[in-house]
C-alpha positions as CSV (number, residue, x, y, z in Angstrom):
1,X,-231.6,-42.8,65.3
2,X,-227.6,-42.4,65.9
3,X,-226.0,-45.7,66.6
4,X,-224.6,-46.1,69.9
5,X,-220.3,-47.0,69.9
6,X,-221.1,-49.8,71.2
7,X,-223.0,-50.9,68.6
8,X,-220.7,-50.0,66.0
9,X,-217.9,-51.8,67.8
10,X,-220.2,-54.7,68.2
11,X,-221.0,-54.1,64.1
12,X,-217.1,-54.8,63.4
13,X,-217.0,-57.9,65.8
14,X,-219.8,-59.4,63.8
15,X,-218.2,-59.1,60.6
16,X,-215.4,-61.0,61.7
17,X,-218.1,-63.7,62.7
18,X,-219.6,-63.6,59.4
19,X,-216.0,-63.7,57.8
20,X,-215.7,-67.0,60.0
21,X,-218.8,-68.6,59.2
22,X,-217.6,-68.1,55.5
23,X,-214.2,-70.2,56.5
24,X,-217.2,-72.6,57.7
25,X,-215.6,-71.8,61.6
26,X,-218.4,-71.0,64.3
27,X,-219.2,-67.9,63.4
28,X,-218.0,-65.8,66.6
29,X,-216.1,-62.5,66.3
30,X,-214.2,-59.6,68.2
31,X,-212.5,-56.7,67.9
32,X,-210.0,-55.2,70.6
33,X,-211.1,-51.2,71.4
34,X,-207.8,-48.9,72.9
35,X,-209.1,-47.2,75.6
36,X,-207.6,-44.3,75.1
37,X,-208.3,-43.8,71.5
38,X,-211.0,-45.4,71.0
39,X,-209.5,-47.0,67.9
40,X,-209.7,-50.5,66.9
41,X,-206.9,-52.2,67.2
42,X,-207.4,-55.7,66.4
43,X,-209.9,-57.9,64.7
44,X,-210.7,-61.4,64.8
45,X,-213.0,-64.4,64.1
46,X,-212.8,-68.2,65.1
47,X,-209.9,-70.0,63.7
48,X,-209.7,-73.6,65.6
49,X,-210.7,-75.4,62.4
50,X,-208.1,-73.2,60.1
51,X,-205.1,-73.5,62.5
52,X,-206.4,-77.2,63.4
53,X,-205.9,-75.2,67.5
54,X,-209.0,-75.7,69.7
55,X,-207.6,-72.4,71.4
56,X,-207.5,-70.5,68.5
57,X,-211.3,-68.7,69.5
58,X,-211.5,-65.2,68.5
59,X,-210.8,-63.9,72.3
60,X,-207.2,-66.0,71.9
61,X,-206.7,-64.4,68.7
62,X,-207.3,-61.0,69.9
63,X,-205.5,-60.7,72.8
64,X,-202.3,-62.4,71.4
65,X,-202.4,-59.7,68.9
66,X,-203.0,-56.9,71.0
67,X,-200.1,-58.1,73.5
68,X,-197.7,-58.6,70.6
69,X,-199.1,-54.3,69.5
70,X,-197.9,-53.9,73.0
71,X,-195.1,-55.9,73.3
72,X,-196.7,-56.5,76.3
73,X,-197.8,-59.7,78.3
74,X,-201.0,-57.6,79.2
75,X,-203.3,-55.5,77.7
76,X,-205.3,-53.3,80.5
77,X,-205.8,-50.0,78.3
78,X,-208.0,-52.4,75.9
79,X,-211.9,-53.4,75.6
80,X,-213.1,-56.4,73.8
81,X,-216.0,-56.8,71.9
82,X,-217.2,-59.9,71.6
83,X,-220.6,-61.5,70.0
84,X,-220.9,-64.7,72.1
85,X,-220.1,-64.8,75.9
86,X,-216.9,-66.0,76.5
87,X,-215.9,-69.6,77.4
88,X,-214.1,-70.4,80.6
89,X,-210.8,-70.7,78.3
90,X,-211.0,-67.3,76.9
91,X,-212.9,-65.5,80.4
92,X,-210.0,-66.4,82.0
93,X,-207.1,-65.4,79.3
94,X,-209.4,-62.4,79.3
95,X,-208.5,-61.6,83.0
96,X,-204.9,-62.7,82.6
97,X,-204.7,-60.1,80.1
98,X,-205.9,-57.3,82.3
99,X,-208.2,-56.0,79.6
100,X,-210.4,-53.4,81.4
101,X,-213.8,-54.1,80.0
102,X,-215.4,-57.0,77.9
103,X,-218.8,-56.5,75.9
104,X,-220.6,-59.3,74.9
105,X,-223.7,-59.8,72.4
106,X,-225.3,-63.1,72.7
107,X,-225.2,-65.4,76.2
108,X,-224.2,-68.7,75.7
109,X,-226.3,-70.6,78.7
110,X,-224.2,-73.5,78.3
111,X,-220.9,-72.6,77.9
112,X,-220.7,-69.1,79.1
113,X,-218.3,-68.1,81.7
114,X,-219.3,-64.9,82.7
115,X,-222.8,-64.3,83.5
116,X,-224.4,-67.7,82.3
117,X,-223.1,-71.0,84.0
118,X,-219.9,-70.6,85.6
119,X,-219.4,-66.7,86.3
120,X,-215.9,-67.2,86.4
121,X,-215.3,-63.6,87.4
122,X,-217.0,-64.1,91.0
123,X,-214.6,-66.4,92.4
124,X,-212.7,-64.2,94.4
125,X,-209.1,-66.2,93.9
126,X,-209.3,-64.4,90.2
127,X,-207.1,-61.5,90.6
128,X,-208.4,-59.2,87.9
129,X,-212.3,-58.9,87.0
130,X,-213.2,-57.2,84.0
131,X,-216.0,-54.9,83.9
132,X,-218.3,-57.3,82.0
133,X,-221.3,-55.2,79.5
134,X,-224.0,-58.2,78.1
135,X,-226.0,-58.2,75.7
136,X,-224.8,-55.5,72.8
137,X,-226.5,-56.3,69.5
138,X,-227.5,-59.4,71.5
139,X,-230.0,-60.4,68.7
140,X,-227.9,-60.3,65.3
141,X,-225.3,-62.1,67.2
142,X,-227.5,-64.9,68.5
143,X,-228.8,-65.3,65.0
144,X,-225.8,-65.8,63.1
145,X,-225.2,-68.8,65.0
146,X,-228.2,-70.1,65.0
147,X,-228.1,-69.6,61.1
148,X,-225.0,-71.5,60.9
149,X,-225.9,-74.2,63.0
150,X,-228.9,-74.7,60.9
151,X,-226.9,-74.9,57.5
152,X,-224.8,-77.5,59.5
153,X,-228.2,-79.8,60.0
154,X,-229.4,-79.1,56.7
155,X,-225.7,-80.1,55.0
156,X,-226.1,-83.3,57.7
157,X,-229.6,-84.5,56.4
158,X,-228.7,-83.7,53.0
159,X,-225.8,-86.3,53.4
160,X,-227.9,-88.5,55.2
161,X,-230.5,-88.9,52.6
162,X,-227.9,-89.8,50.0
């Protein structure tokens, strides 16, 4: 069976997030797609433990580095692939950025901002809505956070027990 793009882009976003959980960041990931030419541009994984920045989340990562590629405060010929729904922080730097379409693999029901619990993009005050694609690779990209996670309980008891 041939692999979808999307899947392949999604592939690259996830080994940023398994290049993060090795840092011992939460293991989320992205990579930032040119429109045009279909190349990827940029790649990131979390970073807010590295750079001591709670903004430094993959989505922040990429679109700073595509804007400084562009030398540009916006990036609307780019699409983002990212493996866990956006937060509000990054949904909303997301649509600053003008970036035309954002892919997502897993939801995050507590924290997501785009089709989980806020749904940022439906307040109609937001100027730009991205085209917004759930759900690519959803599985893989649910499961490397919930592998992480559970290493982080298992370290926790194993302290605990000491």
């Amino acid at each position: 069976m041939l692999e979808s793009i999307h899947h392949t882009r999604m592939r690259a976003a996830l080994e940023e997030a398994h290049l993060a959980f090795a840092r011992d960041e939460v293991p989320i990931g992205a990579v930032a797609v040119h429109s045009v030419s279909g190349e990827i541009m940029a790649r990131a994984g979390n970073r807010t433990r590295e750079l001591c920045d709670p903004t430094a989340h993959a989505e922040m990562q990429i679109i700073r580095e595509i804007c400084r590629l562009e030398c540009a405060q916006r990036a609307p010929e780019y699409d983002i692939y990212i493996t866990l729904e956006p937060c509000p922080m990054c949904a909303a730097a997301l649509s600053y950025a003008r970036v035309r379409t954002i892919y997502f693999g897993a939801s995050d029901v507590k924290s997501g901002a785009l089709t989980s619990s806020i749904q940022l993009y439906s307040f109609s005050p937001l100027h730009h809505k991205p085209v917004v694609i759930p759900g690519v690779l959803a599985d893989p990209c649910a499961q490397i956070l919930k592998d992480f996670f559970a290493q982080k309980r298992a370290q926790k008891n194993a302290v605990e027990m000491i």
